[in-house]
C-alpha positions in Angstrom: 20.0 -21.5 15.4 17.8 -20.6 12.2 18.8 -18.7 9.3 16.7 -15.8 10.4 17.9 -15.4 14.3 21.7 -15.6 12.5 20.5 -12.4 10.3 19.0 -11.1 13.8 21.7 -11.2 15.5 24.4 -9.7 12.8 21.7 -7.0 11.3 19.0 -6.8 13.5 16.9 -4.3 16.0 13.1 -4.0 17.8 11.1 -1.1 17.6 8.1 -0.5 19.7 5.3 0.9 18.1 5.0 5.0 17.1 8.9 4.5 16.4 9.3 6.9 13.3 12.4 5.2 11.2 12.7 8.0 9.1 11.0 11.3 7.9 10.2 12.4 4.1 13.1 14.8 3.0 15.7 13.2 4.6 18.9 12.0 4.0 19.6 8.2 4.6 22.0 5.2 4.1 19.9 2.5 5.2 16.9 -0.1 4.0 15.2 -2.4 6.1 13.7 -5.8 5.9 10.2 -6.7 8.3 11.3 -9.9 10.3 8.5 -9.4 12.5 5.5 -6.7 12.9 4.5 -3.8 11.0 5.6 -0.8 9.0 3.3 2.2 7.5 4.5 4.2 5.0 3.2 7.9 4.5 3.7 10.3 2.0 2.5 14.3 2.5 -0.1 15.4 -0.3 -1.0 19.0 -0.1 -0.4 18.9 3.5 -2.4 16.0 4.5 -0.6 12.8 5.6 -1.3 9.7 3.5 -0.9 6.0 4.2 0.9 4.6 0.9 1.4 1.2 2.4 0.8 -1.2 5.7 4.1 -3.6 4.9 4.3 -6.9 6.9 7.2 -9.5 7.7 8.8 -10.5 4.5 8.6 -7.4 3.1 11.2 -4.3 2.9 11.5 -0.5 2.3 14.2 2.4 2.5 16.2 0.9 -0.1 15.7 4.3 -2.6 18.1 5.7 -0.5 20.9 3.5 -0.7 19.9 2.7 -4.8 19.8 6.5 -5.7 21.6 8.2 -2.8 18.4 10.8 -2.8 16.7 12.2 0.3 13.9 9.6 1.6 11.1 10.1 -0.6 8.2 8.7 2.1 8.2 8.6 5.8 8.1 5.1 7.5 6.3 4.3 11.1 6.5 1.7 13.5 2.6 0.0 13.2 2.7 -2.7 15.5 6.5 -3.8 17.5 8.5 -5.2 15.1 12.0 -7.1 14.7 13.4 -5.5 11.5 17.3 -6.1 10.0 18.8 -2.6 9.3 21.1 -2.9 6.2 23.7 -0.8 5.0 24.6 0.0 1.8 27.8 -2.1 1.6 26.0 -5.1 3.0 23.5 -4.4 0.7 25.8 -4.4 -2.1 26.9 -7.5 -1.4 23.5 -9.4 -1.1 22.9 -8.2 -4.3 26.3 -9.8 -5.9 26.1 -12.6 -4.0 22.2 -13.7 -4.7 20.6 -13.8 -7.6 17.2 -14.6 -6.3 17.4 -11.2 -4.1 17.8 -9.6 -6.8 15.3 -10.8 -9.1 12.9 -10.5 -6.1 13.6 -7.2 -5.3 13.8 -6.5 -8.9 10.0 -7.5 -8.9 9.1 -5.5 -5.8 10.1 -2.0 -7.4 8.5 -2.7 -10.8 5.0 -3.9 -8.4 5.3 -0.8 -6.3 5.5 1.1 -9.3 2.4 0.0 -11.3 0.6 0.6 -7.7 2.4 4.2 -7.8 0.9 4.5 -11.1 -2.4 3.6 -10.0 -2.7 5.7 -6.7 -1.7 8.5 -9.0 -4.3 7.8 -11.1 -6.9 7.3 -8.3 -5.6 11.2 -7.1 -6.7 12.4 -10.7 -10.2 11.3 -10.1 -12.1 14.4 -9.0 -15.4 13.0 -7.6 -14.8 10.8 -4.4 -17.6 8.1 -5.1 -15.2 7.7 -8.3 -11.9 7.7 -6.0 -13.4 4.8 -3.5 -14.6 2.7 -6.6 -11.5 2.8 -8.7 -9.9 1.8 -5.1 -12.0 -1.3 -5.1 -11.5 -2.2 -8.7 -7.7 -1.8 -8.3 -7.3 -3.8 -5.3 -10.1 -6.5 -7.3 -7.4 -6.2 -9.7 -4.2 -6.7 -7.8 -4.6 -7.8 -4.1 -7.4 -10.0 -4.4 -8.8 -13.8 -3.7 -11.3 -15.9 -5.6 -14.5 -16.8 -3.6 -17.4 -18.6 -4.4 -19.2 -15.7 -5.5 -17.1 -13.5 -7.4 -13.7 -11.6 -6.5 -12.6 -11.0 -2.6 -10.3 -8.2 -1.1 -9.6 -6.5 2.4 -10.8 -2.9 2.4 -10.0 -1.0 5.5 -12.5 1.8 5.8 -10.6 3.6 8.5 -7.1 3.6 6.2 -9.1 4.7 3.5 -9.5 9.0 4.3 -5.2 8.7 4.2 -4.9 6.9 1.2 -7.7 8.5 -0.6 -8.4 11.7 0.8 -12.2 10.4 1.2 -13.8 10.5 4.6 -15.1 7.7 6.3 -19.2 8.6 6.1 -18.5 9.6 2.5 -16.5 5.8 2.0 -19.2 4.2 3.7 -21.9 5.6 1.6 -20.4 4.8 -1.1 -20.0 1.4 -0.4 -24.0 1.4 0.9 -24.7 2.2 -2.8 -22.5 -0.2 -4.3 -24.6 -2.9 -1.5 -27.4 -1.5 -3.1 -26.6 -1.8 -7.0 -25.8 -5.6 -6.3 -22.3 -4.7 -7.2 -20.7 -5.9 -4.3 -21.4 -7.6 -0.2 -19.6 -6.7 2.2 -18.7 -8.3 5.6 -16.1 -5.9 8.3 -13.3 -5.3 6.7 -13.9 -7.8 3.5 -15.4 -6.9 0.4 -16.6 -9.2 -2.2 -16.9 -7.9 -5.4 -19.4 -9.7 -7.9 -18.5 -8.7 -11.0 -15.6 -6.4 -11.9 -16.9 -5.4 -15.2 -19.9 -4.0 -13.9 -18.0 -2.2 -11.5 -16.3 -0.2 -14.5 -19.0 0.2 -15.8 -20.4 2.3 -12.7 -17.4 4.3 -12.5 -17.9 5.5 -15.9 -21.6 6.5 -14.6 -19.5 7.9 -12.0 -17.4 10.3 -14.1 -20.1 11.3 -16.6 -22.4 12.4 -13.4 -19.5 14.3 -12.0 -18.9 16.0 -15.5 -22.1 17.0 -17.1 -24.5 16.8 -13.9 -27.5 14.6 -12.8 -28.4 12.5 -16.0 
């Protein structure tokens, strides 16, 4: 038997999809680690429901609550079945002692989701939505991306993108149409490739001036 249906057996549980682990607001004494499936996690801005993060196997989430003993700060949602381990705070405790490299890991996992925190915060700030979609594009360029032959490539899910952004999806798209356009980026489904991420500051900028003083 592997090392990850020994951790099944002792920690784990399936959910089917639409299963809602936990709710925003409330209290909680347990994280959880993705064996198999998916997990979205959602956060209420000014009443609207927004996707912070699609997390896959490998990853994990919910452990705020046992590291600050504070009401659950997002809500978390079963995206596709998944097998997940369900670990207390005790157990927890003792992974941490006992590992060092699950600590350093998860060390590095908090201080990432923080920077993207940061950045999402900062997207939130941006007024105009043609500025919101391309400082989404530049950030994932930045962060989540892989070389290609011809310049930078990331996924960018239109459809997740009114949640995270607050943008709706014929507003996205014309956005993007422009940035097709401009020769600032191609884009195939789901993939973007972006050409040059320079230039694409450079039209945000344009962006934010337009927004501020008007048509130039």
């Amino acid at each position: 038997m592997g090392a990850e249906e020994t951790l099944f057996q002792r920690f784990g549980k399936e959910f089917s999809k639409g299963t809602e682990l936990f709710r925003e607001g409330e209290a909680g004494r347990e994280m959880f680690v993705i064996q198999a499936g998916k997990v979205s996690i959602t956060k209420r801005v000014r009443d609207v429901e927004k996707t912070l993060a699609v997390l896959g196997a490998g990853e994990f989430f919910g452990e705020m609550a046992i590291i600050s003993n504070k009401p659950r700060n997002a809500s978390a949602v079963v995206n596709e079945d998944a097998r997940l381990l369900v670990i207390d705070p005790k157990t927890f405790e003792a992974m941490i002692r006992g590992n060092a490299e699950i600590a350093v890991r998860m060390i590095k996992t908090l201080a990432g989701r923080l920077s993207e925190a940061d950045a999402q915060i900062e997207n939130l700030l941006h007024n105009d939505p043609a500025s919101r979609v391309v400082h989404q594009i530049i950030l994932l360029s930045q962060t989540r991306s892989r070389p290609s032959e011809e310049g930078t490539e990331i996924d960018f899910v239109v459809r997740e993108m009114p949640r995270q952004l607050g943008v709706g999806e014929p507003a996205v798209r014309n956005v993007l149409d422009r940035m097709i356009r401009a020769g600032l980026i191609s884009r195939s489904g789901d993939r973007v490739t972006v050409y040059d991420t320079a230039k694409l500051h450079d039209f945000l900028q344009y962006l934010e001036m337009k927004w501020k003083f008007g048509d130039l």
